[in-house]
N, C-alpha and C positions, 0 to 999 in steps of 0.2 A: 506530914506535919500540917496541920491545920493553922493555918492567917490568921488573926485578929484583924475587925476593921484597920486598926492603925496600920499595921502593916500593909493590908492594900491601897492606904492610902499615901504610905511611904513608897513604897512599891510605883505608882503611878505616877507622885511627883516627880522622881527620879525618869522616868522612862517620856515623860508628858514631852521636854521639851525637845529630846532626839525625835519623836515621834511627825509635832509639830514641822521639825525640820524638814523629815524624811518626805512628809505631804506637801510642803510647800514648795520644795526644790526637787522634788522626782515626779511624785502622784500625779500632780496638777498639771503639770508640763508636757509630762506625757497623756494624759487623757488631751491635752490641748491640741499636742502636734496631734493624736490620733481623730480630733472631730473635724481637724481643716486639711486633713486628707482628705475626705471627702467636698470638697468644695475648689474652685477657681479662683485663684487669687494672686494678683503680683505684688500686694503691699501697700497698692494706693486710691482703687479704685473698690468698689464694695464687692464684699465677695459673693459668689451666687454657686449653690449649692449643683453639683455635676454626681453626686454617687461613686460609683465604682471607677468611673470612667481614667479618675488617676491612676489606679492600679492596675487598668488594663493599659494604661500607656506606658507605663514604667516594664510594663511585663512581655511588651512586644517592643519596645527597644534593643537593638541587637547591643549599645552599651551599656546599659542596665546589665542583662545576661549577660554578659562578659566582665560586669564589675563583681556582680557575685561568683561567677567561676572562680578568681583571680584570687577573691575574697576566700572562697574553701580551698585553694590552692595554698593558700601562705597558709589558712589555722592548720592544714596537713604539714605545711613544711613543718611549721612550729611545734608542733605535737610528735611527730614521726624522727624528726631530724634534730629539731635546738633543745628540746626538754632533754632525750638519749646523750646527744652532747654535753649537757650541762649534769646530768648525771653522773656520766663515765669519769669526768672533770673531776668530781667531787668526789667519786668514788679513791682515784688516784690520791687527791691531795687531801683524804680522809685518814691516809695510809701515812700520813708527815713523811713524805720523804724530805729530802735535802731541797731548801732552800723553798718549800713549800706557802711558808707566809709572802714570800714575796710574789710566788706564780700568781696565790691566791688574788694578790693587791692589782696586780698584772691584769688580769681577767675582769675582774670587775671594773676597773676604771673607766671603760667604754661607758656606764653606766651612770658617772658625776660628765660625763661632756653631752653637752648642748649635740640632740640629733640634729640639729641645723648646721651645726659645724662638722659632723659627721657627715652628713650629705654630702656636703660640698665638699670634702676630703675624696670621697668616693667620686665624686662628678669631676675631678681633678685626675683621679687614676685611671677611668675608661674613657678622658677625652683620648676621642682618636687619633690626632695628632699628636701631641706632646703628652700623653696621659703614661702613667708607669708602667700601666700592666705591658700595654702595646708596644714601648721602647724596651721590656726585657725580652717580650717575643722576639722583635729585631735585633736585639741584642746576641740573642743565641740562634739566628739565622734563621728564622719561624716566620718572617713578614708573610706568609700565606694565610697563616692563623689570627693576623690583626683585624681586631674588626672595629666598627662603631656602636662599640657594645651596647650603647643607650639609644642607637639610633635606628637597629634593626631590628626587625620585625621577631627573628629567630632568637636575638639573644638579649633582648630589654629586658623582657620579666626575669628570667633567670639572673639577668648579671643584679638587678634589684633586690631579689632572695640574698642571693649570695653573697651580698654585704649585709645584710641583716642578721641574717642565720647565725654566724657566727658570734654572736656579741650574748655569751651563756651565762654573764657575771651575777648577775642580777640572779635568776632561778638557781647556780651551783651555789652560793652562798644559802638559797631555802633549803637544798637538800642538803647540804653540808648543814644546816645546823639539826637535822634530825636524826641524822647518820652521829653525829657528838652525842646523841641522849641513848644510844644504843648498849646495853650492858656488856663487858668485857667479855662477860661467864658465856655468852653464846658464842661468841669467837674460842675460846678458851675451850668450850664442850666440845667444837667444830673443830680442833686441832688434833685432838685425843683420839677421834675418827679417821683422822687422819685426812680432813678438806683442806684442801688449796687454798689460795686467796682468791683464784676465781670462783668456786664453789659458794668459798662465804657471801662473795660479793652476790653469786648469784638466788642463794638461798637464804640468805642471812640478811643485810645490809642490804638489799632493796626490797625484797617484802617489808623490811621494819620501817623503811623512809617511804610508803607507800602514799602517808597526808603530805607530805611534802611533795612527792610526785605529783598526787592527783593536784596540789594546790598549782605547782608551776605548768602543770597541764591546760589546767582553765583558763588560769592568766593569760600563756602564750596564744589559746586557740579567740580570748576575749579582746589580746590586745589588739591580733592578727586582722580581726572584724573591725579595728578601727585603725587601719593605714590609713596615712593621710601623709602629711608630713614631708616622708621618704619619698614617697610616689608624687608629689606634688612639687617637689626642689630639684629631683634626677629628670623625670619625664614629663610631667604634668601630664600622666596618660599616657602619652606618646609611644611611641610611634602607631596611630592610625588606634587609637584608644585599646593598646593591646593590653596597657599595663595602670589601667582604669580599675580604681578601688570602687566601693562602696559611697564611702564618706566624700569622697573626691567626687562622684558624679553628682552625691547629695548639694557638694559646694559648686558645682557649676550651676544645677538646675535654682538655688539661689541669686547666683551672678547674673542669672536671666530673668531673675525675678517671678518665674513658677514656682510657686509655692505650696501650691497644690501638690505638683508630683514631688516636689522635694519633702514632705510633710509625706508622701506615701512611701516614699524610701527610707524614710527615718523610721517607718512602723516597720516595715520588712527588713528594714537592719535590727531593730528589738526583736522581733519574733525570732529572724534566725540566730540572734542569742542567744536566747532562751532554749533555742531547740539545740547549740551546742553544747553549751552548761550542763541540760537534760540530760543529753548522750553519756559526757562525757564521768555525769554520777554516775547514770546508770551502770556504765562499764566496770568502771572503778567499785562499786559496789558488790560485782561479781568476783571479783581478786580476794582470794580466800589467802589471808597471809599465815603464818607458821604459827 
């Protein structure tokens, strides 16, 4: 269908002032952080241009390279482990069984509470002393198994996953509501075959919820890239920066007033975005559904 001027011109005004937006609160900010990467600066003193020399600092840092390990560590947990979680979830309470509105309500609610009050829920349960997990270990005669689960070396990162991971409310609700727009008649075809409920689920019911997968895929592997929060209330890095994000090293090397390298780590957090999102079409792109 061929435009009339008016219409291009309706067309544009509608679009003019999202556009406006998008350039002034993304574009700009970002070519900004990306040109004072290149330059020396603490914020007060003038700044004087240095080159590459940020990104070879940031890049020979041994917590830098531990803050992105840690960083494709969680987008792996979140992808491999909380998306499947949050699937399986929804797969079950797709099925209405008994008392399933209230599971539903159940699982999501992590999701209306403040993660700062979460944190410290969790920093309350792994204190060593008085903390819950370590008084049921003693409880059932395990005091071997008690540890300073935030404060050692071997089990910070993990015991920080491990409160996280589980909190699926938010993505089983994405894929629950694609799994609802699914036609009866393929379940229905699927039965006459004589498929299971595992079959359908496997052949049926998640190739069909496949945008809702790839959407809660992204999310979890986008949100993962930007821990901060969690990691900054339980450890703040610690112990000995095992459990050092991304955004968190970005937020010290400001506390310091480097500007420079923090503005080079804010390009290479965008970049490795970019290269996660990429993958993670591309994959999703190759998923031939039924």
């Amino acid at each position: 269908m061929k435009l009339s001027g008016q219409d291009r011109i309706g067309i544009a005004t509608f679009l003019l002032p999202g556009l406006l937006l998008f350039l002034l609160f993304f574009i700009i900010p970002v070519v900004y952080v990306f040109a004072l990467s290149f330059f020396k600066w603490d914020g007060l003193s003038d700044a004087s241009f240095v080159g590459i020399s940020n990104y070879s600092r940031i890049l020979s840092n041994s917590v830098f390279r531990r803050s992105v390990t840690n960083n494709l560590i969680w987008a792996l947990t979140a992808t491999l482990v909380q998306v499947p979680l949050a699937t399986l979830m929804a797969l079950i309470l797709n099925e209405k069984p008994r008392g399933w509105k209230v599971f539903r309500t159940v699982y999501y609610l992590p999701q209306v509470i403040s993660g700062v009050a979460l944190a410290m829920l969790w920093q309350a349960m792994y204190n060593s002393e008085y903390g819950f997990l370590n008084g049921v270990l003693k409880l059932l005669g395990l005091d071997h198994l008690c540890h300073n689960w935030l404060g050692e070396l071997n089990t910070a990162l993990p015991a920080v996953l491990i409160y996280w991971v589980f909190y699926v409310g938010y993505y089983m609700v994405i894929v629950m509501g694609d799994l609802s727009g699914i036609g009866e008649e393929f379940y229905e075809a699927a039965e006459i075959d004589g498929a299971g409920k595992i079959r359908q689920a496997i052949h049926i019911s998640i190739p069909l919820a496949k945008n809702g997968i790839a959407t809660c895929v992204t999310l979890a592997a986008v949100l993962s890239l930007r821990q901060f929060e969690q990691v900054f209330l339980l450890t703040n890095g610690g112990p000995a920066n095992r459990t050092s994000t991304m955004v968190l090293y970005l937020y010290k090397q400001l506390q310091d007033l480097r500007y420079g390298p923090a503005n080079a780590s804010s390009v290479m957090l965008i970049l490795l975005g970019i290269a996660v999102i990429m993958s993670i079409r591309w994959l999703f792109s190759r998923w031939r559904t039924i």
